[in-house]
DRENDO-1510 file (C-alpha; in Angstrom, 1 decimal, always signed):
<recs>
REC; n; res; u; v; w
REC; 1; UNK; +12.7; +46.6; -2.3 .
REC; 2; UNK; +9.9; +46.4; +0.3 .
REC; 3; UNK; +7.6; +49.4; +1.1 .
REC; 4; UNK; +8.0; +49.5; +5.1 .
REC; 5; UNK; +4.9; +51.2; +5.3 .
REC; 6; UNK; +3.0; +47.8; +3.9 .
REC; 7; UNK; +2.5; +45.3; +6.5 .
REC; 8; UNK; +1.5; +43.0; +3.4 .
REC; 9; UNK; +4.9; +42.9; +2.5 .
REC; 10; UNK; +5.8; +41.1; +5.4 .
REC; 11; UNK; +5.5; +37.5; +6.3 .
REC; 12; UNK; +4.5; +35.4; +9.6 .
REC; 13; UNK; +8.1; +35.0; +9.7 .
REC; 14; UNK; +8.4; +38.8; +10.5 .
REC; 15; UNK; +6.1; +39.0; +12.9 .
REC; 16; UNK; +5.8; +37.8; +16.7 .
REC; 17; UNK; +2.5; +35.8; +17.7 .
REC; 18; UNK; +1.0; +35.9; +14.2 .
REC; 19; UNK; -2.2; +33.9; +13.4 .
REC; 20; UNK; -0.8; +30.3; +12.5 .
REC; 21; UNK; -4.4; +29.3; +11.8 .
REC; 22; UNK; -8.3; +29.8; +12.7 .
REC; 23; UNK; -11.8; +27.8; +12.1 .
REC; 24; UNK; -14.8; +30.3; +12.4 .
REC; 25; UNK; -18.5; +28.9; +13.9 .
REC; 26; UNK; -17.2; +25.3; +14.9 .
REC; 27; UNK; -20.1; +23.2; +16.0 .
REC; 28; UNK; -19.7; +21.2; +19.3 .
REC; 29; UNK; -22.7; +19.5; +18.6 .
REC; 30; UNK; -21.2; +16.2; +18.1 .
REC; 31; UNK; -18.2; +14.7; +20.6 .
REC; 32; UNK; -15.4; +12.8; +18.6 .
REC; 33; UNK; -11.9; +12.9; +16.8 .
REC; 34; UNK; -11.1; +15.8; +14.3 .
REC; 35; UNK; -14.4; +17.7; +13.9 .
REC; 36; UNK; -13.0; +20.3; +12.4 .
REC; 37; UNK; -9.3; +20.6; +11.3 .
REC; 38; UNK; -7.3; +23.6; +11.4 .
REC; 39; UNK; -4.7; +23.7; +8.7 .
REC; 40; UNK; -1.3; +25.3; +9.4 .
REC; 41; UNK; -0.6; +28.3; +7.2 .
REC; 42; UNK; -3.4; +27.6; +5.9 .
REC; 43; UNK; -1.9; +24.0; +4.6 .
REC; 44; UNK; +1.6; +25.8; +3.9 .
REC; 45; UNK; +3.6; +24.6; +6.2 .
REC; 46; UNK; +6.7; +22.7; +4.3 .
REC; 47; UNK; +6.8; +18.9; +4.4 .
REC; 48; UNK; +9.6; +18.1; +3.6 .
REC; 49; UNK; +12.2; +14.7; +3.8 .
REC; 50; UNK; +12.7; +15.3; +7.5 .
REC; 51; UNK; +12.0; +17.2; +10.7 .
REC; 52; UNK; +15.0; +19.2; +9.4 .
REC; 53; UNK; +14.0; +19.7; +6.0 .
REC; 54; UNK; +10.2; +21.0; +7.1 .
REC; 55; UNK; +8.8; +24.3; +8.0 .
REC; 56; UNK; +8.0; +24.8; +11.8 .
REC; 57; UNK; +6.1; +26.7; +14.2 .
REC; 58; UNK; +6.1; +27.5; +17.5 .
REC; 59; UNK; +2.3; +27.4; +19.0 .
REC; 60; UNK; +2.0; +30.1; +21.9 .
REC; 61; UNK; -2.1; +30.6; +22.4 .
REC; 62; UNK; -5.0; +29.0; +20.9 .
REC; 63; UNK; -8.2; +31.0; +22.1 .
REC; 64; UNK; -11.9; +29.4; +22.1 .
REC; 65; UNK; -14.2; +33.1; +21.4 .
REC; 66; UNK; -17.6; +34.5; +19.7 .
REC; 67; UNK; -19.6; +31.4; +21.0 .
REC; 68; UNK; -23.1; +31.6; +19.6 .
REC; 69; UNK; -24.4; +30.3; +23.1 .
REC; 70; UNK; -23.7; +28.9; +26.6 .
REC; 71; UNK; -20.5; +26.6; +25.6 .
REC; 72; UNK; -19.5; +26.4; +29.2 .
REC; 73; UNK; -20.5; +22.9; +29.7 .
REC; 74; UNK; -18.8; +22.2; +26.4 .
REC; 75; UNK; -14.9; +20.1; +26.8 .
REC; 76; UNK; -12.5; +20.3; +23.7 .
REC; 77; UNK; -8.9; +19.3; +23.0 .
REC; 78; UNK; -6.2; +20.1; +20.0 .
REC; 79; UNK; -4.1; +17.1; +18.7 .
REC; 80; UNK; -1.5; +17.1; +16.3 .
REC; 81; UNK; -3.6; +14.3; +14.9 .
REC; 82; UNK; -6.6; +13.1; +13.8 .
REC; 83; UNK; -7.0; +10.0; +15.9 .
REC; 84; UNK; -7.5; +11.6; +19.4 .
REC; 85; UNK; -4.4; +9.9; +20.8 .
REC; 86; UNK; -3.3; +11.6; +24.1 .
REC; 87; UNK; +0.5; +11.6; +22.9 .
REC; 88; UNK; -0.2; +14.4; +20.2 .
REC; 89; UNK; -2.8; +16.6; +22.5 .
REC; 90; UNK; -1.3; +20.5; +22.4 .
REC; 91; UNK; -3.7; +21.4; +24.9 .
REC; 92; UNK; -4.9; +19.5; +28.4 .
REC; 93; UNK; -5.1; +15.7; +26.8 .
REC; 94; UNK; -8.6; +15.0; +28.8 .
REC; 95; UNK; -10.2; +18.3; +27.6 .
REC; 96; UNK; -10.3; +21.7; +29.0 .
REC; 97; UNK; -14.1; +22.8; +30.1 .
REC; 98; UNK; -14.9; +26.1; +28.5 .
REC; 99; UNK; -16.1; +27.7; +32.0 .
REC; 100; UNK; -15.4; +31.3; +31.1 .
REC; 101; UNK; -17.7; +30.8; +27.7 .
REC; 102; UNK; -21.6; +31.8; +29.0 .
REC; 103; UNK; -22.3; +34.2; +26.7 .
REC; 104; UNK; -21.9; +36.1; +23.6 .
REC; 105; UNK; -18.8; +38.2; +23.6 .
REC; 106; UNK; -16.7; +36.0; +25.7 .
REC; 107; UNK; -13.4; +33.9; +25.4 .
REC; 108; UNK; -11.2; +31.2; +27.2 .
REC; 109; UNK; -7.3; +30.7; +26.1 .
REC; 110; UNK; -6.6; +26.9; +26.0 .
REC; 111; UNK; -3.1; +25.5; +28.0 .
REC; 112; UNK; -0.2; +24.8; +25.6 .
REC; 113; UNK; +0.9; +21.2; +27.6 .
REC; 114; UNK; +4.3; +19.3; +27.1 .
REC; 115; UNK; +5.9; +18.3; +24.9 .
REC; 116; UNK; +4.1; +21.4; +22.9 .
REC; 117; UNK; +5.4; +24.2; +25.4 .
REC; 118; UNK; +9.2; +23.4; +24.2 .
REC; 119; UNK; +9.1; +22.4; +21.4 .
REC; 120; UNK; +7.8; +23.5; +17.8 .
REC; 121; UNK; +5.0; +21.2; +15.8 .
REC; 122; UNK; +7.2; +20.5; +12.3 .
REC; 123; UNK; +5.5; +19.8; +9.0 .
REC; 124; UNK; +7.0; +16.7; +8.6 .
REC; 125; UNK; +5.0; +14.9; +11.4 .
REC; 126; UNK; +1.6; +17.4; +10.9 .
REC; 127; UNK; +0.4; +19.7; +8.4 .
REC; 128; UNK; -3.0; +20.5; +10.5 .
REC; 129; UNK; -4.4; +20.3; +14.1 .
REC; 130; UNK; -7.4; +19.0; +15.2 .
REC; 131; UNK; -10.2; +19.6; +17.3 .
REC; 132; UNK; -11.6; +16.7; +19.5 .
REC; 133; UNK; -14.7; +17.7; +21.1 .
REC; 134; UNK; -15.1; +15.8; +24.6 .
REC; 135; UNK; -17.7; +17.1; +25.9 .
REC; 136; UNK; -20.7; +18.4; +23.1 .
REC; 137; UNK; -23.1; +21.3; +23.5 .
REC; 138; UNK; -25.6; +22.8; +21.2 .
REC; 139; UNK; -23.6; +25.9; +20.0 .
REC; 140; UNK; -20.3; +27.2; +17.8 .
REC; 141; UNK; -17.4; +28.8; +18.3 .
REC; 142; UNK; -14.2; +30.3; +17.0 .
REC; 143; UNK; -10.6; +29.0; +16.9 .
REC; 144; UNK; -7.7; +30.8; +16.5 .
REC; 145; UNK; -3.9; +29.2; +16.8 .
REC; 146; UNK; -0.9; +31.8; +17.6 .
REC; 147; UNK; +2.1; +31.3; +17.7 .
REC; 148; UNK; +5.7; +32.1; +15.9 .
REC; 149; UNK; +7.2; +30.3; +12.2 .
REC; 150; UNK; +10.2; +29.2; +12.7 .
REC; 151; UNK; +10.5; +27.9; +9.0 .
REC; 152; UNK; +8.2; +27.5; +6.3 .
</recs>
């Protein structure tokens, strides 16, 4: 039986907007496809026969934060692939301009974009998201990816 007091107990299955994944001091010093990929529960999402036979997860928020300069010139996009193709961006396909990152301390949340705001990202077809830088600048950043499990 489960201690309710232990929050280690639980899963991401019990919780609401739990961290589906995170990358910490990503350069954008280089523009390109996949610089830096952020595996899904930590690579365990299920994969299984079939969109119906794989783990799922429901992506809610990804938040750009802790940049180690002035990113705000800097343009990024998240792809259910590695290969940059518009059909599998999660977030604005031509790149979202980190305006709101000019110094130490701040953050920006990314926009979720169709067909990613109804419907979940299933192991079968990804195990990971990717980062595309459009746009580079001199500096890191963190990622983090929230959302809900549907399955694992």
């Amino acid at each position: 039986m489960s201690n309710v007091d232990s929050v280690g107990q639980n899963t991401g299955a019990s919780f609401g907007n739990f961290a589906l994944s995170s990358a910490t001091g990503v350069s954008l010093a280089a523009t390109g496809n996949a610089v830096v990929s952020l595996p899904i529960l930590s690579g365990g999402l299920t994969k299984g026969n079939s969109v119906v036979t794989s783990g799922s997860v429901i992506i809610r928020r990804i938040t750009i934060q802790n940049p180690s300069a002035n990113v705000s010139t800097g343009n990024i996009t998240i792809y259910t692939s590695n290969d940059g193709n518009t059909s599998n961006a999660v977030t604005t396909s031509g790149g979202t301009l980190l305006t709101n990152m000019t110094a130490t301390g701040t953050w920006q949340d990314l926009t979720i974009i169709s067909p990613y705001l109804a419907n979940a990202v299933s192991g079968y077809n990804t195990q990971a998201l990717y980062v595309g830088v459009v746009a580079n600048v001199a500096a890191t950043v963190d990622i983090r990816v929230y959302g809900d499990v549907v399955s694992f």
